[in-house]
N, C-alpha and C positions, 0 to 999 in steps of 0.2 A: 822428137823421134817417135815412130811408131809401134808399137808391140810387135812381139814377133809373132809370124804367121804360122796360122796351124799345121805347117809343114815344120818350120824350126822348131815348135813347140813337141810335137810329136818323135821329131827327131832327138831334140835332146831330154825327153823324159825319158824314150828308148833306152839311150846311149848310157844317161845315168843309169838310169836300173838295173843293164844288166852289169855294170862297173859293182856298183851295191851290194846288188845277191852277191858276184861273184866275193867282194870283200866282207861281208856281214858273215855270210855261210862259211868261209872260211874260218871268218874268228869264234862262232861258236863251236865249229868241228874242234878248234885248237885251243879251244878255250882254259882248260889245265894247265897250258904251256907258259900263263900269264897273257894272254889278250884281254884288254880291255874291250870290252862289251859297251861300256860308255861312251868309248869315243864316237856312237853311231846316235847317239842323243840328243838333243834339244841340250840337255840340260846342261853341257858341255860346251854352249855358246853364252859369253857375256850379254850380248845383245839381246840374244833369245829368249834368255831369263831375263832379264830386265825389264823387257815386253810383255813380264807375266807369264812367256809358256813354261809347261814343265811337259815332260813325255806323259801321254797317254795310254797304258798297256794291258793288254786284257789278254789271260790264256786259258780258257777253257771255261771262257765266263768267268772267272775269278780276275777280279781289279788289283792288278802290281800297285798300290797307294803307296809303298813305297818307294815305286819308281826301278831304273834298273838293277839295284840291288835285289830289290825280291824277284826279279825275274831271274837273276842268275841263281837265286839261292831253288828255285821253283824246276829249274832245268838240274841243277844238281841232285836233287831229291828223284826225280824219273832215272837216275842211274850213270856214270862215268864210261869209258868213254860215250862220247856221243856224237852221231854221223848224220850229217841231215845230205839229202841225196838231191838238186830239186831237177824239177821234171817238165819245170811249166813258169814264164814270167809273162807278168803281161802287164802296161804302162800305160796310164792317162794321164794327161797332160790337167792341171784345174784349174790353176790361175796363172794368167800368162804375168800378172803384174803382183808378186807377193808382197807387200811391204814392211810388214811386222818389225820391229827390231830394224828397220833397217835406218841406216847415216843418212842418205839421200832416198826420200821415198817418192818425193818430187819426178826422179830423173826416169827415163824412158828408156828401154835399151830394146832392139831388136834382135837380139843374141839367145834369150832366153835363159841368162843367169838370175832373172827373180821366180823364174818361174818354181810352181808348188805342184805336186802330180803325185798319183798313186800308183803302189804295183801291187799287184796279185802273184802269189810265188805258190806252187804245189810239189808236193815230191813225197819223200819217203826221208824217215828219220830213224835211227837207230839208236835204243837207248841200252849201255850195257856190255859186254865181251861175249863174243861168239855164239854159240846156241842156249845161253843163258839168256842173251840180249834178245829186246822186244822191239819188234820192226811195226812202226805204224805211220800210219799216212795224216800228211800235216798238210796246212793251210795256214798262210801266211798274208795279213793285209796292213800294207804302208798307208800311211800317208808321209811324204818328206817335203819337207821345204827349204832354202837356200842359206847355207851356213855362210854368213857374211865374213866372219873372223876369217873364209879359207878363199877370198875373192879378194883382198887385196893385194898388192903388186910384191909386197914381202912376204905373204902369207905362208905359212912353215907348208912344206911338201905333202906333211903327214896327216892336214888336216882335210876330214869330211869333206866335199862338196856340198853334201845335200845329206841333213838329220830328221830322224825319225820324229815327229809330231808325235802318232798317232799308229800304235801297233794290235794288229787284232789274231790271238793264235788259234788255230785248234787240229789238236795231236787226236786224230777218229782211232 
């Protein structure tokens, strides 16, 4: 079977991306409430790890080596509540054939479920309560690639489509 064409590919790194923002942005705006922050992780797939990824995360030039515990511990520290606003997504498709982790990396699918793509997100984020809080403008850059545990045919509801590799922040 053939890869999918750069029209599918374009379409569905679109389509994820904006599904993403709108779910990532939300679990950090409510992130106090208990969302997990992890579940948007590499490292929150059996396979993923297993293949040696772990997330890659960098925010202001500083390397999360601890992965996304210091990034929540890093957003906590800039101040509670906190409101990311975004303004701006924007999608490229990378590999139309991802295989990493994957069960069959053999197989071909014209659908664009291996596919691996990046987004670019801008906006505005607010750290803090009211006119005490500090409004500054962020930049946000993915890389995601194809959460296999959430592609097969029993796969729980609540799982990722598509986890962060690869996050680069910066709060100007």
């Amino acid at each position: 079977m053939p890869l999918p064409s750069i029209e599918t590919q374009v379409k569905v790194a679109s389509e994820a991306a904006d599904r993403f923002v709108e779910h990532y942005y939300d679990a950090l705006n409510k992130h106090h409430r208990g969302t997990q922050l992890s579940q948007f992780y590499v490292s929150t797939s059996a396979k993923l790890t297993g293949a040696g990824l772990k997330p890659d995360i960098s925010i202001n030039g500083h390397v999360c080596a601890a992965g996304v515990p210091e990034l929540e511990e890093l957003i906590e520290k800039q101040g509670r509540p906190v409101h990311f606003e975004v303004q701006s997504v924007d999608a490229h498709p990378i590999n139309p054939h991802y295989v990493l982790g994957s069960t069959n990396p053999e197989a071909q699918n014209d659908k664009g479920d291996k596919l691996s793509f990046t987004i670019q997100v801008g906006g505005t984020v607010k750290f803090g309560k009211g006119e005490d809080g500090t409004i500054r403008a962020f930049n946000d850059a993915f890389m995601l690639v194809p959460h296999w545990e959430a592609q097969g045919r029993n796969a729980a509801r609540t799982l990722q489509r598509w986890l962060i590799v690869s996050q680069n922040s910066r709060y100007l």
